[in-house]
C-alpha positions in Angstrom: 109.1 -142.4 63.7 110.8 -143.4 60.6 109.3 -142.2 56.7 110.5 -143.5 53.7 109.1 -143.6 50.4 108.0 -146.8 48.0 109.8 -149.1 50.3 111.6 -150.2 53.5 115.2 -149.9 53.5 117.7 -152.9 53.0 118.7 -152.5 56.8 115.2 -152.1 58.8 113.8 -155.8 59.6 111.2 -157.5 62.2 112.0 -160.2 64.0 108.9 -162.2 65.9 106.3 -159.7 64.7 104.9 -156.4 63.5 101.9 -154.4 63.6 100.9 -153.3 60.2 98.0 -150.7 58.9 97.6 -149.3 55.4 95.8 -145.6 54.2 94.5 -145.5 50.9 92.4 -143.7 48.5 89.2 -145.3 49.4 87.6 -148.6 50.2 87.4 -149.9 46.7 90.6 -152.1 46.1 90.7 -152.5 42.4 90.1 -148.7 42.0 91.7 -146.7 45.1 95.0 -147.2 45.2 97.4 -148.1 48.5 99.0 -145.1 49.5 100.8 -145.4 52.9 102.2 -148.8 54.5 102.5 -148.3 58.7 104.7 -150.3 60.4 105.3 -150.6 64.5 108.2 -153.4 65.6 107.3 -154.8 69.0 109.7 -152.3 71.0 107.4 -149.3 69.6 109.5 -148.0 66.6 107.3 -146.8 63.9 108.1 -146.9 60.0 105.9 -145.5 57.5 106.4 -146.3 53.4 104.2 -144.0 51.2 104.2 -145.5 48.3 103.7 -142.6 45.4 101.7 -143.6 42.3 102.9 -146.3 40.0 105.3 -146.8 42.3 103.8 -150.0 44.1 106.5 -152.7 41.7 109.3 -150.9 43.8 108.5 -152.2 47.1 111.1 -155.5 47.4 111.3 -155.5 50.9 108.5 -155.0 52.2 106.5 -157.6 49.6 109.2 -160.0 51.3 108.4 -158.9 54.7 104.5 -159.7 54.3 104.9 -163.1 52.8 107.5 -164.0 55.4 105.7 -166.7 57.3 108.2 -166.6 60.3 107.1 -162.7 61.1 103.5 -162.2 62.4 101.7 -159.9 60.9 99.0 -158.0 63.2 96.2 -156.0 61.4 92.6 -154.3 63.0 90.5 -155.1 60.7 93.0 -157.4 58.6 90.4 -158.3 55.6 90.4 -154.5 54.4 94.4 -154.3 54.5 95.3 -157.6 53.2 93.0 -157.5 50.4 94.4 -153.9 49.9 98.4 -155.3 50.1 97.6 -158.7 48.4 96.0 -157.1 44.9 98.7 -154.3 45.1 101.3 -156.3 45.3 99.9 -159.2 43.8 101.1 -161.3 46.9 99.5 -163.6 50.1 100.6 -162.0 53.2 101.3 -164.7 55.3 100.9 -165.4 59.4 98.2 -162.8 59.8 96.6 -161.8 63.3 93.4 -159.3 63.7 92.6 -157.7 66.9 89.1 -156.9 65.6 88.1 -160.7 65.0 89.9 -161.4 68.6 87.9 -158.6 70.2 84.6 -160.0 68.0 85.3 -163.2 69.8 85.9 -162.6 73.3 84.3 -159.0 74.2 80.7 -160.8 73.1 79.2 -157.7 76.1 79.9 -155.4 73.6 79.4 -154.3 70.1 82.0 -151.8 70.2 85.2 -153.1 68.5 86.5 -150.2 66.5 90.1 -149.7 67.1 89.5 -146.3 69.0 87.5 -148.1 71.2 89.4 -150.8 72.1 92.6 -148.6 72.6 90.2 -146.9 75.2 88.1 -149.6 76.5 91.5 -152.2 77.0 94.4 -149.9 77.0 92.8 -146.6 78.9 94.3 -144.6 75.4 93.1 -142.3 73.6 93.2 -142.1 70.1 91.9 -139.6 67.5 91.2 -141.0 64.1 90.4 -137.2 62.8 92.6 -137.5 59.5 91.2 -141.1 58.7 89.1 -139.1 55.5 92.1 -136.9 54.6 93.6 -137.5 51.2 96.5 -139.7 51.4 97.7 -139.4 47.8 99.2 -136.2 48.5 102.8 -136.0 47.8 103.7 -134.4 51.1 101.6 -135.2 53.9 101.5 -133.3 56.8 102.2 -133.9 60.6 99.0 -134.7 62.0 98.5 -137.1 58.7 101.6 -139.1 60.1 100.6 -138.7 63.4 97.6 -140.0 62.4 99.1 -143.2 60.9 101.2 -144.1 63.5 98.7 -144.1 65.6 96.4 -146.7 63.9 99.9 -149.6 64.9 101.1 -147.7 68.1 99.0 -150.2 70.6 98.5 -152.7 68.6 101.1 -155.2 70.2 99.6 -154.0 73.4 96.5 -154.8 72.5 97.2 -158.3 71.1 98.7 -158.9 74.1 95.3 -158.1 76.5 93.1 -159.9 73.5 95.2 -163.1 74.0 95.0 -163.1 77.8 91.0 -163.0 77.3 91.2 -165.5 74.3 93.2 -168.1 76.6 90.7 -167.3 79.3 87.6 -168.0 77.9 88.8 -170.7 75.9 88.9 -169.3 72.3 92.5 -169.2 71.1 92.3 -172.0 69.2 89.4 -170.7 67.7 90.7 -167.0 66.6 94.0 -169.0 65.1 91.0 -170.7 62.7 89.8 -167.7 61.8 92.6 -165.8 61.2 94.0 -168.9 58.9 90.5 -168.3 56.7 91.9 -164.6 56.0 93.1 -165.7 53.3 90.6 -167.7 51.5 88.1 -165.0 52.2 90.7 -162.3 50.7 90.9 -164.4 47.6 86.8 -164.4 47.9 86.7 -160.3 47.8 89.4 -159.9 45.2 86.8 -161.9 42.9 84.1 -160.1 44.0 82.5 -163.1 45.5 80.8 -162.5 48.8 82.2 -165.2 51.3 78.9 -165.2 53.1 76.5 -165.8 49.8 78.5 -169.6 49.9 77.5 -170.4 53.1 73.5 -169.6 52.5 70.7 -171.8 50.5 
């Protein structure tokens, strides 16, 4: 595991994809601010940015690592996080993937897509997701905060992997790339407070 703070360093880069989770203050975007950036290359190396308050303008590389469209970006749960990275960086991240709208599409026997239980359900992991509520903004956080964190991008290749077999399988990859494409749109859509869903109703 790699820490730094306010931004990757000039030397770290990803080259197909990489797995991507942020912790923050709270839910609200435009009022609890981005806190920690988790990062996982495909070979399992994790790197974790805090970025400290008022801090966010400092982040070069890693604003040019989300918008890079040639890097895949995979999220569970992408609209939180991109919403989250887009209004904090004022950016698009670009190429996204999200194993919880793949799982929403192909594990239609179950309504159980939460990241823990995929891990456990796909993977046979075990995850704990006890510090999810702790308070990121701290200065120093401790070892089972980053634990924590590195968690949440750990398996997330792995499980992309497994979700794409299933996708291919039951004919539906096509289908998740669509959906994952309207990430954006839908992320513009929250940022203005406009509820996708209340467009598509009489």
């Amino acid at each position: 595991m790699y820490f730094y703070q306010n931004d990757l360093p000039d030397d770290v880069a990803f080259d197909e994809s990489v797995a991507i989770d942020t912790e923050a203050m709270g839910l609200n975007n435009k009022r609890d601010r981005l806190c920690l950036v988790q990062m996982c290359s495909k070979d399992g190396d994790v790197h974790i940015v805090q970025i400290l308050k008022g801090q966010q303008d400092n982040a070069v590389n890693l604003r040019k690592m989300l918008v890079d469209e040639k890097i895949q970006k995979i999220f569970h749960f992408a609209r939180f996080d991109v919403n989250l990275l887009n209004y904090t960086f004022g950016i698009h991240v670009q190429n996204i993937y999200c194993t919880k709208i793949a799982s929403k599409l192909v594990r239609t026997y179950t309504d159980k897509h939460g990241l823990k239980n995929l891990c456990k359900d796909i993977l046979d992991v075990e995850i704990s997701k006890q510090e999810q509520t702790s308070d990121w903004g701290r200065e120093e956080l401790s070892p089972e905060q980053l634990k924590y964190a590195a968690g949440d991008v750990l398996y997330l290749h792995a499980l992309k992997a497994r979700l794409d077999e299933m996708l291919h399988r039951e004919g539906r990859f096509e289908l998740a790339q669509r959906c994952f494409q309207t990430l954006q749109l839908i992320s513009d859509l929250d940022l203005l407070e406009i509820p996708p869903e209340f467009l598509f109703v009489h």
